[in-house]
N, C-alpha and C positions, 0 to 999 in steps of 0.2 A: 631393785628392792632396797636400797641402801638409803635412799632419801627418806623412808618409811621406817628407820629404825635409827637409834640413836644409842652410841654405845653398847650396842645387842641388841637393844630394847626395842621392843616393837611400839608403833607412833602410829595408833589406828585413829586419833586425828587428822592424821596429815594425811590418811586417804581419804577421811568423811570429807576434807575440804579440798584436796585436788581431785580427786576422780569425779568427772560429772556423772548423774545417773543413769545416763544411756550407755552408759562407758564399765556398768557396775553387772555383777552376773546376770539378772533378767534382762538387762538391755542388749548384752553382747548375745545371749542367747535367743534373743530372738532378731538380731545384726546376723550371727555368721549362723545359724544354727543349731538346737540342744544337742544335735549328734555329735560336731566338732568340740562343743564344750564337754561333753561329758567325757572324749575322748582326750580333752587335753587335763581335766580334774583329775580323770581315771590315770594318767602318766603320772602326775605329781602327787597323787597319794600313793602309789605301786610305787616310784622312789622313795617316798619318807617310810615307808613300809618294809623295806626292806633294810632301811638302816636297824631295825629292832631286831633280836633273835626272840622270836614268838615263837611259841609250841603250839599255837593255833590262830592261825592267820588267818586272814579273810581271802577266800577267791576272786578270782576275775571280776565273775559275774557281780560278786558280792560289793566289789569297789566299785562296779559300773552302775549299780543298784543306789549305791552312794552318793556317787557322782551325778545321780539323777536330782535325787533326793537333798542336794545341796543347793542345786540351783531353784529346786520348791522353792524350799525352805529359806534363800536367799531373800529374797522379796519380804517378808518379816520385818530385817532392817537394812536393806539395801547394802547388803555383802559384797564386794567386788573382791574381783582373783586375785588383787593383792592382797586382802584381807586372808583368802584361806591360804595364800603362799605365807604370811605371817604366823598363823594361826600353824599351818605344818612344821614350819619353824621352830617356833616355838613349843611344838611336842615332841621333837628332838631331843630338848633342853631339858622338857619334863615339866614344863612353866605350866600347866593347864592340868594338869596331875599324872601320876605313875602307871606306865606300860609296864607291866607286871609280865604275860606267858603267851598271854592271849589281846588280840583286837578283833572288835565284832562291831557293828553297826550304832548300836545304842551306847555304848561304852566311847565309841568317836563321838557323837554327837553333845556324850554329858563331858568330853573335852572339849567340846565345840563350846558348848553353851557358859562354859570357863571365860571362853575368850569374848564371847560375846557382850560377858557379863564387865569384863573390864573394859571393853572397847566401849559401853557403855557409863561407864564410870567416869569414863579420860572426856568425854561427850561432855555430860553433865559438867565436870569438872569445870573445863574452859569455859566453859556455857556460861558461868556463875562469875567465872575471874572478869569475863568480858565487860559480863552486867553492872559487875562492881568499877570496873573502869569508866564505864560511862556515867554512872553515880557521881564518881570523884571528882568528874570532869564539871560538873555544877548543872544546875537546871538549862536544860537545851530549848526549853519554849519560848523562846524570847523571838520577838520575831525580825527580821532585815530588813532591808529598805525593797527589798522586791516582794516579801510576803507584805507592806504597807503596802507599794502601788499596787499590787494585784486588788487589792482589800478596796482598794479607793476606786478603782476602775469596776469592780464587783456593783458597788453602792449607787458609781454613776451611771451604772446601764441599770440598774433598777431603777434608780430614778428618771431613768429618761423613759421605761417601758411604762410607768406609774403615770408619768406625763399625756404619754400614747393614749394610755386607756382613757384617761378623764377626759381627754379630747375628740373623742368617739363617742 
């Protein structure tokens, strides 16, 4: 997880562009199984869970219920388990807002939806820096000497099919 965080920080770029998509929760879930997944999501929210002193926690079932409901919900924007190992992380910290007494289903997910909101933002973000790079770099249509012979070899075989025909 450490290549995916930068001085604490979590760097949900750097799993949108190394993790391939078969590699991200619906793919591994249906690679190794929902059951294994749910069972290895259900361990690492029952860990971050119990770093909290909550006066009303969620149950087993309620994590496993969770844990189903994560890998839905995955699919959305192709979430991969570094993403919610980030995302758990990070609600440690409190970076995605305050565990107060209590954790219940809906109150995880409007954490969730914290981090999804920034992982789309860090998205957009580069998205834009990229674009402006390729800007600066000057008009890219210009063409090579292999888009000219392609162009030129293009022109001769229509002129030789044009030939064909009128000779017919």
């Amino acid at each position: 997880m450490c290549r995916y965080k930068e001085k604490g920080e979590p760097l949900p770029y750097e799993v949108i562009k190394h993790i391939p998509v078969s590699d991200r929760l619906p793919g591994l879930a249906k690679t190794y199984g929902i059951d294994k997944m749910v069972t290895v999501l259900s361990i690492a929210i029952t860990k971050t869970m119990s770093n909290f002193n909550l006066r009303v926690g969620m149950t087993s079932d309620q994590i496993v219920e969770l844990s189903l409901m994560l890998i839905e919900s995955a699919e959305e924007d192709n979430l991969a388990f570094e993403d919610i190992m980030l995302f758990l992380d990070g609600m440690l910290k409190y970076k995605y807002g305050k565990v107060y007494d209590r954790m219940d289903i809906p109150t995880f997910f409007e954490m969730l939806e914290n981090y999804r909101e920034q992982r789309h933002k860090e998205f957009v973000r580069i998205k834009e820096e990229f674009e402006l790079s390729l800007k600066g770099m000057g008009d890219q249509t210009r063409t090579t000497a292999e888009d000219q012979l392609r162009s030129a070899l293009d022109k001769l075989s229509g002129s030789i099919g044009a030939t064909k025909n009128s000779l017919k």
